[in-house]
N, C-alpha and C positions, 0 to 999 in steps of 0.2 A: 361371569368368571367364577364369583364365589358357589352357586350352584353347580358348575362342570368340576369344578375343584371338589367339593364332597361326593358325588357321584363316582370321582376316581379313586377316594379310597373305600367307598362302600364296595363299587364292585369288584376292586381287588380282594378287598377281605372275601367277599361270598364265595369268588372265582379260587380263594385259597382254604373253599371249605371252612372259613376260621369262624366259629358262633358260639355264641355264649358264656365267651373269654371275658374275664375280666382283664381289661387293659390301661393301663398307665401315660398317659399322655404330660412327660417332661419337657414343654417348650417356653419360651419367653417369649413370642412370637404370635398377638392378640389374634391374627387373622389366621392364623393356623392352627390355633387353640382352636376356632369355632370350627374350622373344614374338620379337623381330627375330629372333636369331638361328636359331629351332625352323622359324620361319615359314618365312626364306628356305632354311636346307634342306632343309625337306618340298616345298619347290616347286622344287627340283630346281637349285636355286641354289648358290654358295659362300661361305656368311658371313666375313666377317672380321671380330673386335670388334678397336676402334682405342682404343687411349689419346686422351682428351679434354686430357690435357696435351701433346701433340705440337701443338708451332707449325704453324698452316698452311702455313707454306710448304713444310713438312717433307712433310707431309699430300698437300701439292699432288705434290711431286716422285715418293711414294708410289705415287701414283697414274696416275701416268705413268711409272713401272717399269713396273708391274704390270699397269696398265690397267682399275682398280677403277672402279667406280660406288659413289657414295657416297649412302647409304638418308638420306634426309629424313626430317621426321616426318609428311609428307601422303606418302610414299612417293613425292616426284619425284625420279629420279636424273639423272644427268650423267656423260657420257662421251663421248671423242671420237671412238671406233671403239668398234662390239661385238667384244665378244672371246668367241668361243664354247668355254671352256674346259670341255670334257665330263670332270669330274670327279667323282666320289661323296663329297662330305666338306666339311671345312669348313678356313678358314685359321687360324693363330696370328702371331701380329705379334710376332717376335722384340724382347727388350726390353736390347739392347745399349746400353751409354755413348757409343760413340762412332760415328762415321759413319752411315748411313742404314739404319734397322731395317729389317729383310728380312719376307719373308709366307713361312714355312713352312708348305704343304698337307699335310693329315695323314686319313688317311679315318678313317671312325669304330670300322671295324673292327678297328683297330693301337689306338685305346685300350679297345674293348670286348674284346680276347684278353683284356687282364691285370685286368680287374675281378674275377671270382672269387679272383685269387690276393691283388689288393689288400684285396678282403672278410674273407679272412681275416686277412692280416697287420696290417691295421689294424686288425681287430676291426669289420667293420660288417654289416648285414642289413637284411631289410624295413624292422624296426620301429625304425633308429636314425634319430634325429632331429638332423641335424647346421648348425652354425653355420658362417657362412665371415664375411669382411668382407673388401669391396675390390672393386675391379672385375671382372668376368671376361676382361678379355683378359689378366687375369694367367691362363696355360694351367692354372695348378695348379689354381688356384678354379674355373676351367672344368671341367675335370676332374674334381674333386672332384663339382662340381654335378650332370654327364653322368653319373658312375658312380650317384649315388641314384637320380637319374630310371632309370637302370639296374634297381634294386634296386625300386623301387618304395617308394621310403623319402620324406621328407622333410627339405625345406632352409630355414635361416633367414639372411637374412641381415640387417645396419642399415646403413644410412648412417651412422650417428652415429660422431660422434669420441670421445666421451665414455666413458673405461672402463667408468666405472661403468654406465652403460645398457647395455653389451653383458652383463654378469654379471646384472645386473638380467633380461635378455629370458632367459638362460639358463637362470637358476633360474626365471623364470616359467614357460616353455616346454617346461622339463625335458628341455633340450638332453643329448643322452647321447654326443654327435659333435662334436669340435671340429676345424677347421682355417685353424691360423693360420700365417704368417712366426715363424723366431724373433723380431728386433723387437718384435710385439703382445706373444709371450707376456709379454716384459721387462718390456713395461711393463704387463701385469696385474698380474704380480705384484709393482710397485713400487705400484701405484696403487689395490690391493685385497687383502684376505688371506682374504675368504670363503674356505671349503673348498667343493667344487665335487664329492660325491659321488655326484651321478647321471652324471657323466662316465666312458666308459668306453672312450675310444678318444679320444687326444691326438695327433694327426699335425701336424707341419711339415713345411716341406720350401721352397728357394729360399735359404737361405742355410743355414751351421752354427748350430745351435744351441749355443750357449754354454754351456760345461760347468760354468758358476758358478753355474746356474739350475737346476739339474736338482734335485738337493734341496728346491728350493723348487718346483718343476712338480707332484712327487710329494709333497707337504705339501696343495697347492691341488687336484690328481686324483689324492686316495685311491686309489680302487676304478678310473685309468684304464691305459691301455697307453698308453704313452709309446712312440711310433715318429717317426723322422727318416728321409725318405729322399731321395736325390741320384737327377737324373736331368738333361737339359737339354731343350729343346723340341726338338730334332731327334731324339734317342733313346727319348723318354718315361722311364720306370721304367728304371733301372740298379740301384740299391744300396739297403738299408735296415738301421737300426739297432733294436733294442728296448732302449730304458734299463732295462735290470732293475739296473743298478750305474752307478757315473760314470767306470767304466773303459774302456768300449771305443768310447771317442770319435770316434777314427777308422775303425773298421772297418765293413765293409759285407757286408753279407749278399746276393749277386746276387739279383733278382729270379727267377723260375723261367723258364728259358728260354732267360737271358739269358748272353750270353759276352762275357768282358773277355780280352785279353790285350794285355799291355806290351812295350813296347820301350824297354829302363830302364824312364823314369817317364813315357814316351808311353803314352797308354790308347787303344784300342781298341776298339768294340763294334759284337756284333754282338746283333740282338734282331727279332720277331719283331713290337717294336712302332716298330721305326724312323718315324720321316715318309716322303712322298711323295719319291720322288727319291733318297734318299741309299741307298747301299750298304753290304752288309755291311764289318765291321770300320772304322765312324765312326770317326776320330780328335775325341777332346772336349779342351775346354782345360784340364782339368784335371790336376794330373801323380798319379801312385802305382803300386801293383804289388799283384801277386795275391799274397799271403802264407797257407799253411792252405785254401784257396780260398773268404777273402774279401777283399774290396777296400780296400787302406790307400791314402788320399788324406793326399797330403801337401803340399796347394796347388795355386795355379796357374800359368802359366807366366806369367801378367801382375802377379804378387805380388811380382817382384824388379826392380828397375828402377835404372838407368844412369846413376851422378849423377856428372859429369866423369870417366868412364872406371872406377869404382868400382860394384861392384854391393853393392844394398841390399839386404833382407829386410823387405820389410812387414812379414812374418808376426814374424817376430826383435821387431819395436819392439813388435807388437800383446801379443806374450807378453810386456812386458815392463808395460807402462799397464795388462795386466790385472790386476800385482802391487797397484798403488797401490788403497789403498784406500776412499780420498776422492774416487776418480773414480766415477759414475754411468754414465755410457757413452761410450763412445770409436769413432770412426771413424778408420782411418789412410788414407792417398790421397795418391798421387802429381799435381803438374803442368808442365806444360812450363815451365823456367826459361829467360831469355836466358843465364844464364851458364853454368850446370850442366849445362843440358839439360834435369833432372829434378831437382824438390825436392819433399819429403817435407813432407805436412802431418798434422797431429793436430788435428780437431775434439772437444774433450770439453765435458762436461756434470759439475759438479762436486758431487760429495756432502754437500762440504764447504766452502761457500762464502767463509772466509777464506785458502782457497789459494792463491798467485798462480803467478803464471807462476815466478818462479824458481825455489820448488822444486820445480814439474814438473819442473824442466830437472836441477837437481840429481839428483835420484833418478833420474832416467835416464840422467843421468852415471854411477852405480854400474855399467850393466852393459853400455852401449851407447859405441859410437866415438862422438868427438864430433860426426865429419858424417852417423853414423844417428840422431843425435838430431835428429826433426822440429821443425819450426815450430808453435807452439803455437797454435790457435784454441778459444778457451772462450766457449761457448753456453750459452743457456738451454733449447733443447731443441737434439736435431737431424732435422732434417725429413723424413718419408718420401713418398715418390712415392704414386701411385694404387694401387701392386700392394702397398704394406706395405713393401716394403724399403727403405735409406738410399738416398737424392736425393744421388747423388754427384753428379751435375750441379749440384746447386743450389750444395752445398758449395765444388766446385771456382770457383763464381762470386760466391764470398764473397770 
């Protein structure tokens, strides 16, 4: 089914002459993300998958960058010039907070180098069978998807929001591959305690995984390998971690191939799986240094921010709401203030629900200035985007 299905929009596109278009694929619809996307580039096309939450206008403007045609579901597109961009590969729709996300082109061969190294380090082969959730223009879950179809393995993925059905289709299905956001894994194991021992390969990757979880990961996959690895869409693969302990948080084990070197805490790389366009020695926005020769991340350059001439420390407040232990989970975020410039908010989720606000503020009085002590906002969840990770957007518009 799913191979007659790609086959029918490859030869439509060829049969409509259409090649070397760059094209837009807006669907919410996991199994039709992959037919679109296989479709159009066996016919010699450039998929792009699009987040379904980006505002049209956004969409629009996109598109007049870039000069995309956007895939309908009767396959009519729109464009107001062909753009004959003879490319071998496919796009990623960078997924930045702010200003207008960019289309980094990446051919298939920069992510097909490092699939045997990833096989091994995450533990996968023919016969594993692996879960994802979420859209695929998160590049990871693309990714992820691209390397099975590689392996000639199998993917599961749900729609569903529901925790419980994702462990439900696991254990049915005897998922042996997982790959989620830290976020999901948090709230599995807030919202389930099954043991999960046909698992045997635990990868994130897209934010840090939370060092508060790790004991509980390895409670829920007995028998899995617990890997984290950092990389960003213009790089691919950069670093990875193996939890065998909850001590080496931040360090990073280069992928094979790859070279980092610092300037200070300016990073650098250079890699074999770069995207389209960019050059050796990337500068990433992330800051660290090569220590032992592997990589200590010790944030990002956009984690400290400028409140009336005073620099803050996200990171400082984040380690500090991690102490409390009535909280559930915590997002900290900056926004533009008219008087400050820059004010500091805390979105939490309370454990404990006869907490109020004061003694937040109190106990963070113990170890923080009084103007690093953020603005309190308390949720009853807080909301994640299409790709798994926190909706700071959403937040900031609370």
């Amino acid at each position: 089914m799913l191979l007659k299905d790609i086959n029918n929009i490859k030869d439509k596109l060829i049969d409509r002459k259409i090649r070397n278009r760059k094209i837009g694929i807006v669907n919410s619809d996991i199994y039709l993300q992959i037919v679109y996307f296989i479709g159009i580039l066996e016919s010699k096309n450039i998929p792009i998958l699009i987040n379904i939450e980006i505002p049209r206008d956004t969409i629009e403007l996109i598109k007049e960058k870039y000069n995309l045609s956007i895939l309908k579901d009767d396959l009519g597109m729109f464009s107001k010039k062909i753009d004959n961009f003879e490319f071998d590969g496919f796009g990623v729709l960078s997924s930045g907070t702010t200003g207008l996300p960019k289309i980094i082109f990446r051919s298939e061969e920069s992510w097909i180098k490092c699939f045997d190294y990833q096989s091994e380090i995450f533990n996968l082969n023919k016969n594993s069978i692996g879960f994802i959730h979420g859209s695929l223009n998160f590049s990871a879950n693309l990714n992820y998807l691209i390397h099975f179809i590689y392996l000639g393995a199998t993917v599961i993925s749900s729609e569903k929001k529901m925790i419980k059905s994702w462990i439900d289709i696991i254990e049915k299905e005897k998922v042996n591959s997982i790959f989620l956001v830290p976020s999901k894994y948090k709230i599995m194991l807030r919202r389930d305690n099954r043991v999960l021992s046909d698992v045997k390969s635990v990868v994130s990757a897209g934010e840090k995984l939370d060092i508060s979880i790790i004991k509980d990961m390895r409670n829920m996959f007995c028998n899995g390998k617990i890997v984290e690895y950092y990389g960003c869409s213009e790089t691919s693969f950069i670093s990875y971690n193996i939890f065998k302990d909850e001590f080496n948080y931040t360090k990073g084990i280069l992928f094979p191939k790859v070279i980092v070197k610092n300037e200070g805490h300016d990073l650098y790389v250079n890699s074999p799986y770069l995207a389209y366009g960019y050059r050796a020695y990337y500068k990433v926005s992330d800051k660290g240094y090569i220590y032992d020769h592997k990589l200590i991340l010790i944030g990002r350059y956009d984690n400290v921010i400028n409140r009336s001439g005073v620099k803050i420390s996200l990171k400082n407040i984040e380690n500090e709401l991690s102490k409390l232990s009535y909280l559930d989970q915590y997002v900290v975020f900056s926004k533009k203030d008219v008087i400050h410039g820059e004010e500091v908010y805390a979105a939490l989720v309370l454990r404990e629900k006869n907490v109020d606000k004061g003694k937040i503020i109190k106990d963070l009085r113990r170890n923080l200035i009084k103007y690093e002590v953020p603005k309190i906002i308390i949720l009853d969840n807080i909301q994640l985007n299409v790709n798994g990770k926190i909706d700071i957007i959403n937040l900031k518009n609370i």
